[in-house]
KEBASE-694429 format. One record per residue (C-alpha): chain; residue number from 1; x negated, y, z negated. Coordinates in steps of 0.05 Angstrom, whole numbers, plus 32768, in hexadecimal, padded with zeros to 4 digits. Layout:
BEGIN
NODE chain   n    u    v    w
NODE     A NUM    X    Y    Z
...
REM end
This chain:
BEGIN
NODE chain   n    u    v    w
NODE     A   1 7F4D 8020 7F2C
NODE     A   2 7F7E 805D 7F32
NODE     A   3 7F7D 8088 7F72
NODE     A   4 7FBE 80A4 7F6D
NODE     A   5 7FAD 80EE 7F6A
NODE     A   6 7FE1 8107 7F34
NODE     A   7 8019 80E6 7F50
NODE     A   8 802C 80C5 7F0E
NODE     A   9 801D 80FE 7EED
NODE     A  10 8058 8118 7F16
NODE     A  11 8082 80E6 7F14
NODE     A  12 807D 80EF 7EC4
NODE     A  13 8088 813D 7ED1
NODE     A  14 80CB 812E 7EF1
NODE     A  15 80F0 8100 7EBC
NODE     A  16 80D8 80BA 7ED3
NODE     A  17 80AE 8089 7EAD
NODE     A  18 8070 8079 7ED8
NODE     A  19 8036 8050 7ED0
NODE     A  20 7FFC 8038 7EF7
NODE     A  21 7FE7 7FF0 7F05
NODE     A  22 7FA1 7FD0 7EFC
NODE     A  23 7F9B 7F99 7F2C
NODE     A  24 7F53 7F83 7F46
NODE     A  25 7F3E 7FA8 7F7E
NODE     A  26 7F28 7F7B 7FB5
NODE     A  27 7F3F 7F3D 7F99
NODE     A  28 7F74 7F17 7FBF
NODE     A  29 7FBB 7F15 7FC8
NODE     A  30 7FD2 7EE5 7F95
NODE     A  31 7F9E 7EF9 7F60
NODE     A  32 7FB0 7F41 7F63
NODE     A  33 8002 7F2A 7F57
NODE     A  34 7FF7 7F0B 7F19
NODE     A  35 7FD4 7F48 7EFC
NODE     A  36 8004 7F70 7F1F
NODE     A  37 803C 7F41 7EF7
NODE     A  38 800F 7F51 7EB7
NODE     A  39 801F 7F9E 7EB8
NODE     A  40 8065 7F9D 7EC9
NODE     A  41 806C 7F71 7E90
NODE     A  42 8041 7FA3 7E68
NODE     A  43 8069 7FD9 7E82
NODE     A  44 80AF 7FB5 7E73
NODE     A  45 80A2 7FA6 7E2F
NODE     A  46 8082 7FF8 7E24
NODE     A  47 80C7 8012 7E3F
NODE     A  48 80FA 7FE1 7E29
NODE     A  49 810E 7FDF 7E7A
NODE     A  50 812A 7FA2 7E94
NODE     A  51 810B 7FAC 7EDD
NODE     A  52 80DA 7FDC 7F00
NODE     A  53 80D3 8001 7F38
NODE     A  54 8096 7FF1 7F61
NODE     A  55 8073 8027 7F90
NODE     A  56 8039 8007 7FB1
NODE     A  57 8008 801E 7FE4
NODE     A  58 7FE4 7FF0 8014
NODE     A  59 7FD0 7FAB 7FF8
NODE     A  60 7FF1 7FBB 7FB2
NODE     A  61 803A 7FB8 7FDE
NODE     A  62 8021 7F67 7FF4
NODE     A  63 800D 7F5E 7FA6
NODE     A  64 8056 7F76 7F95
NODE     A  65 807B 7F4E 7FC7
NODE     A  66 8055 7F12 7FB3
NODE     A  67 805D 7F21 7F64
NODE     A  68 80A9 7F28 7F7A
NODE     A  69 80B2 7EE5 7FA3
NODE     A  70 807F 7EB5 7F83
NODE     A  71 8073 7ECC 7F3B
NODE     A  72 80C0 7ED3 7F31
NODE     A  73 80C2 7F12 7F23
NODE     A  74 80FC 7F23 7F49
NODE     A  75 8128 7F31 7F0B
NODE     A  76 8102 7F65 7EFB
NODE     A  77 80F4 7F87 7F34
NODE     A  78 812B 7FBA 7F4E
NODE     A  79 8109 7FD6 7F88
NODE     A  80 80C0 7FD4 7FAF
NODE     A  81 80AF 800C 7FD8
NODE     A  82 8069 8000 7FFD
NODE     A  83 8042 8035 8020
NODE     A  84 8015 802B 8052
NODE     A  85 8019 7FD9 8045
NODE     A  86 7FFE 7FAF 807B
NODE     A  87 803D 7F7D 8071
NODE     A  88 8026 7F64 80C1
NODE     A  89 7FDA 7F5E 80AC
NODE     A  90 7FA7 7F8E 80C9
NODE     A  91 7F79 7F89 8104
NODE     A  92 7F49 7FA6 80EC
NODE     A  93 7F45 7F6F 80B4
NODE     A  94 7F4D 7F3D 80F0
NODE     A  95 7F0C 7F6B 8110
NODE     A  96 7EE2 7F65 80D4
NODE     A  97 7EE5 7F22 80BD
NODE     A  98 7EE5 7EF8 8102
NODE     A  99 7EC5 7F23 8132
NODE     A 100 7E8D 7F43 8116
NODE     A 101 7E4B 7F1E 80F5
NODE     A 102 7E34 7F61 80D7
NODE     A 103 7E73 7F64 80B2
NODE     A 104 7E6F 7F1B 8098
NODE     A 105 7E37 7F25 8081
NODE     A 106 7E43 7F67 8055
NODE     A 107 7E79 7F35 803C
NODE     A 108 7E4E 7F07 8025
NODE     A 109 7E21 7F37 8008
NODE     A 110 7E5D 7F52 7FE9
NODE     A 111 7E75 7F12 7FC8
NODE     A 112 7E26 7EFF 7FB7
NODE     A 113 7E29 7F3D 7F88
NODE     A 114 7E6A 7F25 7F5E
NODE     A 115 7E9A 7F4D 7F86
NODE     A 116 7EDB 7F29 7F9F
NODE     A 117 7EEA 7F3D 7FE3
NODE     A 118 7F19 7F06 7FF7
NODE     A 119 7F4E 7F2C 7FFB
NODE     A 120 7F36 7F44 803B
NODE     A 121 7F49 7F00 8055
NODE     A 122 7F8F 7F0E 803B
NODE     A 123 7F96 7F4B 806B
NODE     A 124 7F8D 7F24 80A8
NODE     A 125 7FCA 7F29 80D9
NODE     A 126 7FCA 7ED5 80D4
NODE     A 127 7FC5 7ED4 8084
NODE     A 128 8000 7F08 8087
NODE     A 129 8030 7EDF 80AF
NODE     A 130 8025 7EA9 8093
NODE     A 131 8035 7ECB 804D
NODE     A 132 8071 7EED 8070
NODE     A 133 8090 7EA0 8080
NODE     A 134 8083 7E90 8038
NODE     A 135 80A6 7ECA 801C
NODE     A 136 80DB 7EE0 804D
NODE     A 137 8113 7EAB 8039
NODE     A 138 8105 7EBB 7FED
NODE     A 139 810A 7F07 8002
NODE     A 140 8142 7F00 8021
NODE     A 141 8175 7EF8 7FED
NODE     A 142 8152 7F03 7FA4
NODE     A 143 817E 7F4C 7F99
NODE     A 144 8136 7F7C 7FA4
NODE     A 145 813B 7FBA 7FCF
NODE     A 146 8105 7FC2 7FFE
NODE     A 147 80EE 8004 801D
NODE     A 148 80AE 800A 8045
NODE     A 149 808A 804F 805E
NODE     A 150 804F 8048 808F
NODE     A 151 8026 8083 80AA
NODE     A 152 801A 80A1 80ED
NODE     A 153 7FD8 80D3 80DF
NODE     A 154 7FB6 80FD 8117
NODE     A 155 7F69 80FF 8123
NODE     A 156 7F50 813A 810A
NODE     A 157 7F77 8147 80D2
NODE     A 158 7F64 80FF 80B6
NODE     A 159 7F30 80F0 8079
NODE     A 160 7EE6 80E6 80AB
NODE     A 161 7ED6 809E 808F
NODE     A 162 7F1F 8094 80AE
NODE     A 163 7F11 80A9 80F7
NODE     A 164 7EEA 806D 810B
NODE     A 165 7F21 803E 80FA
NODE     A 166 7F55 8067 8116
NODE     A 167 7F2F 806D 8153
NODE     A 168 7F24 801D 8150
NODE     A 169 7F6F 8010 814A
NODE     A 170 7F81 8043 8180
NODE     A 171 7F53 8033 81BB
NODE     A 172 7F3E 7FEB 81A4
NODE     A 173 7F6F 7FC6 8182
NODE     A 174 7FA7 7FDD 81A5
NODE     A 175 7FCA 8005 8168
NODE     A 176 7FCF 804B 8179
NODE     A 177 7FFC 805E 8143
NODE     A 178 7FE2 805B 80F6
NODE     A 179 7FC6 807C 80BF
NODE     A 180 7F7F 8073 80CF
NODE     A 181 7F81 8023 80AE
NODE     A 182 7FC0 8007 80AD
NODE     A 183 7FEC 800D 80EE
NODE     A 184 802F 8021 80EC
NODE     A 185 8049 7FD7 810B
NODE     A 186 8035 7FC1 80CF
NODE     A 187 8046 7FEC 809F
NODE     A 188 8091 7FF2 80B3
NODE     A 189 8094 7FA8 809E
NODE     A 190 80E5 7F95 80B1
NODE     A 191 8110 7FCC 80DC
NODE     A 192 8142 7FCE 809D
NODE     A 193 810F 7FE1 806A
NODE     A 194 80EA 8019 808B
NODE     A 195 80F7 805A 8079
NODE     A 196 80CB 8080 80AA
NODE     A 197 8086 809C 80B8
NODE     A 198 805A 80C5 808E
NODE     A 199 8028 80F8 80AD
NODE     A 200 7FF3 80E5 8082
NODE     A 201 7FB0 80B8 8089
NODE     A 202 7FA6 8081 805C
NODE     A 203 7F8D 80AB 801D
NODE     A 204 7FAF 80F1 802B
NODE     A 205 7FF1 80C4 801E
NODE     A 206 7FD6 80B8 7FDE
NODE     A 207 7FC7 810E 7FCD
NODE     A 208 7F89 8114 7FDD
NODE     A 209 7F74 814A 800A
NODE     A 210 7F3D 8153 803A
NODE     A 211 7F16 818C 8060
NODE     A 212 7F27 8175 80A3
NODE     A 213 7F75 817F 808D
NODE     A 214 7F65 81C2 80A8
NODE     A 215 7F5B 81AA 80E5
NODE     A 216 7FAC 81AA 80E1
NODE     A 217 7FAF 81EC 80C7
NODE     A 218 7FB5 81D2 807B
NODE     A 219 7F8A 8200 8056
NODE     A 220 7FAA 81F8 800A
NODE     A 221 7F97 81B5 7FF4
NODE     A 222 7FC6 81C8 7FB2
NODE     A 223 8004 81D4 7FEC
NODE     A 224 7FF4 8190 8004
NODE     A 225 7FEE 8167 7FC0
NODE     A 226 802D 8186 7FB6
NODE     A 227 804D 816C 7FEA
NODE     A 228 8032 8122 7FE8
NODE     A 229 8048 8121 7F95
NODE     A 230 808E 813E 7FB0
NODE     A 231 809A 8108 7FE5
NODE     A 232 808B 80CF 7FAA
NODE     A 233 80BD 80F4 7F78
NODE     A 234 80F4 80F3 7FB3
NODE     A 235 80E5 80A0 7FB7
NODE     A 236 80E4 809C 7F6E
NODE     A 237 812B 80C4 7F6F
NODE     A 238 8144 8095 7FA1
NODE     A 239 812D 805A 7F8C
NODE     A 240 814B 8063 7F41
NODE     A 241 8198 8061 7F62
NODE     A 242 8190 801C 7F6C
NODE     A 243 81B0 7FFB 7F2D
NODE     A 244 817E 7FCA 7F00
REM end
């Protein structure tokens, strides 16, 4: 599934060669690097390339890293930017899959239907450090350049399924600075690799606009598009200094 709003399409538009992945959506971690390892390949032999540059957002930046480290696909991987990437885990996995009955049971009802939700497990902040131990000292030296962006979205600008789980993080689980689903801790992953904060929620960082964006006096959803295809054009400018 694709829910980059024209962003490749942009991407293309400005000189680069840009292609989408097709990774399972809920499936976990390591299951969702080997398809991941499937289209770069794909994409590799299309361009005659010798590596890629990865833009992820959310879980697709814990696929990458994992591709990258375990999969051996460090050679051909110049640079992984993540977005939004819970790299410290989520609490509000940790919420939904230990504290709540209601939700463990929509996750079994879930998983009784064919669906693979494990990957929710992989979110927790106790599955995420201990992947971080695992693939820190293989990170550390294998010649990738990180770069991590997390957001920092107010209330009432923010996509309405959104507000809930911001207001969760904020008041409850002690994270009062995120995009509505993935807290800014988390996203920054290491001090070195962050490049700053977006002021977008979860899916606005992805181009898609929403009514209550005018709650921030953004009435042009085409002026805001814009602006979110720009910003991914500028990393892919960035990004392509760094010699393969």
């Amino acid at each position: 599934m694709h829910y980059f709003k024209r962003i490749r399409e942009a991407l293309q538009e400005a000189g680069f060669s840009a292609h989408h992945s097709l990774v399972s959506w809920t499936g976990p971690v390591e299951k969702r690097a080997r398809e991941l390892g499937c289209d770069v390949d794909s994409v590799l032999a299309l361009t005659g390339r010798a590596k890629v540059h990865i833009i992820a957002h959310s879980m697709g930046g814990l696929d990458a890293r994992w591709m990258i480290a375990k999969l051996g696909y460090s050679a051909k991987v110049c640079s992984l930017t993540t977005i939004a990437t819970p790299h410290h885990g989520s609490p509000m996995a940790d919420w939904l899959v230990t504290n709540r009955k209601t939700a463990r049971r929509i996750i079994a009802w879930l998983q009784r239907m064919g669906l693979d939700v494990t990957g929710l497990y992989d979110l927790t902040t106790e599955a995420s450090e201990a992947r971080n131990e695992v693939l820190s000292p293989l990170e550390a030296s294998n010649g990738v350049v990180y770069r991590t962006w997390g957001g920092i979205a107010k209330f009432w600008p923010m996509f309405a399924f959104l507000k809930p789980k911001y207001l969760l993080l904020k008041y409850v689980l002690d994270e009062p600075l995120s995009d509505g689903l993935v807290p800014l801790r988390s996203a920054r992953w290491k001090h070195e690799y962050f490049q700053g904060p977006l002021p977008w929620d979860h899916l606005g960082q992805l181009g898609w606009w929403t009514p209550s964006r005018m709650a921030a006096g953004e009435f042009s959803p085409r002026r805001f598009e814009r602006s979110v295809r720009e910003f991914y054009v500028r990393i892919a400018r960035e990004v392509s200094l760094c010699v393969e």
